[in-house]
C-alpha positions in Angstrom: 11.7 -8.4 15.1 10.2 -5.1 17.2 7.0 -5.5 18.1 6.4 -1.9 17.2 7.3 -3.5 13.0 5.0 -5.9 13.7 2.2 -3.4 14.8 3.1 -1.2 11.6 3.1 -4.7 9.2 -0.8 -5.4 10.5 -1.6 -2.0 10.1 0.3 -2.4 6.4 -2.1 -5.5 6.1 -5.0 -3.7 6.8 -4.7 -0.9 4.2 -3.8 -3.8 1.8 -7.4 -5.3 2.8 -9.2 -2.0 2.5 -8.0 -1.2 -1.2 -8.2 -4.8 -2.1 -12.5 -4.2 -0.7 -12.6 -1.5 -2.5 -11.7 -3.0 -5.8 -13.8 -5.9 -5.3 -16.7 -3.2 -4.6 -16.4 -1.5 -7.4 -16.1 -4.8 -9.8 -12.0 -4.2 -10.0 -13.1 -1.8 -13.3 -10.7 1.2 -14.1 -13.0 3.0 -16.3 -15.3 3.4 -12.9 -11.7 3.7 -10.7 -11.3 6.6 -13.5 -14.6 8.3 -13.1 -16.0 7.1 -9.4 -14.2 9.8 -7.1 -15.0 7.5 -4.0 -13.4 4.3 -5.0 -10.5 6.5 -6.3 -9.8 8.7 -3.1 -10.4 5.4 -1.3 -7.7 3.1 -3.0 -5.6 6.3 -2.6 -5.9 7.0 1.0 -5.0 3.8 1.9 -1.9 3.8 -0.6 -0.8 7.2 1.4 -1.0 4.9 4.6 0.7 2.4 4.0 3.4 5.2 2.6 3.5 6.5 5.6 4.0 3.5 7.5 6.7 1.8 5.3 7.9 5.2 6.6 8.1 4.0 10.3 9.8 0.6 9.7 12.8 0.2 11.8 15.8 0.0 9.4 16.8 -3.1 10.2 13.5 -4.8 9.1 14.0 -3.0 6.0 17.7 -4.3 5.6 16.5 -7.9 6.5 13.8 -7.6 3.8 14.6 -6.4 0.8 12.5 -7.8 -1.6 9.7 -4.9 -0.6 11.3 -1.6 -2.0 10.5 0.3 1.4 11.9 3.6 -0.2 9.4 3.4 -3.0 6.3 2.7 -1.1 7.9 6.0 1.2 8.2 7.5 -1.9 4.8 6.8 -3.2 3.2 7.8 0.0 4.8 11.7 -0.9 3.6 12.1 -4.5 0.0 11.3 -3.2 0.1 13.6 -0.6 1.7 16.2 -2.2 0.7 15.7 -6.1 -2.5 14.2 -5.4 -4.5 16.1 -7.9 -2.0 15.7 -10.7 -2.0 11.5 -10.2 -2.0 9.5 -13.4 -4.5 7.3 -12.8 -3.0 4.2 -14.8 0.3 4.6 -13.0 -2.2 4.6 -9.6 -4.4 1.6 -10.9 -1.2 -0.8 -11.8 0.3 0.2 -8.4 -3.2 -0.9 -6.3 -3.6 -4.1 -9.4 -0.2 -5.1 -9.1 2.0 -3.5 -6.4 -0.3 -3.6 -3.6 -0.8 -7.6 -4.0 2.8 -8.2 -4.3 3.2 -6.2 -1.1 0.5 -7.9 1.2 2.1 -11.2 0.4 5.5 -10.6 1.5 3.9 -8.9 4.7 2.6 -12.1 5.1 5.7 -14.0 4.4 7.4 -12.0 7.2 4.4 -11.8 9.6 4.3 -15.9 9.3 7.4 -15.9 10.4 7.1 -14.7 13.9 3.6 -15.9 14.7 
């Protein structure tokens, strides 16, 4: 694997983290994810990160893992950008409750193979 994919999974990781703090902050609720303007722009932002580094994996890291749908989390990254203030919030809160998980564990699974 590139060390540059490497770099870019950590940096995946971290977003992963910082949305998963978030959640925990605000007592995982989605009535407060709904009204609280800081835990929603900060789920968010790191959802647009991680867009746009799934962005800047090397296509053959993509190829060799395929169980992560790259082009959707690319995807993703676009409509929050550029549709940000049109977001449906439950489509946002099941991608950070359910998507976002399933994502920082197989960026573990890859990154525990080559460390």
């Amino acid at each position: 694997m590139k060390s540059k994919d490497i770099i870019l999974l950590k940096k995946i990781l971290v977003y992963c983290n910082q949305a998963e703090e978030a959640s925990k902050m605000f007592d995982n609720d989605y009535e407060t994810f709904v009204e609280n303007s800081v835990f929603t722009n900060s789920c968010c932002m790191c959802v647009l990160q991680i867009g746009e580094l799934c962005k800047l994996i090397s296509e053959e890291l993509r190829e060799e893992n395929t169980t992560i749908p790259w082009r959707q989390w690319c995807g993703i990254r676009d409509i929050f950008a550029h549709q940000y203030s049109n977001l449906d919030y439950q489509s946002t809160w099941d991608t950070i409750q359910v998507d976002l998980p399933e994502l920082k564990q197989e960026i573990m699974n890859i990154l525990s193979d080559v460390e």
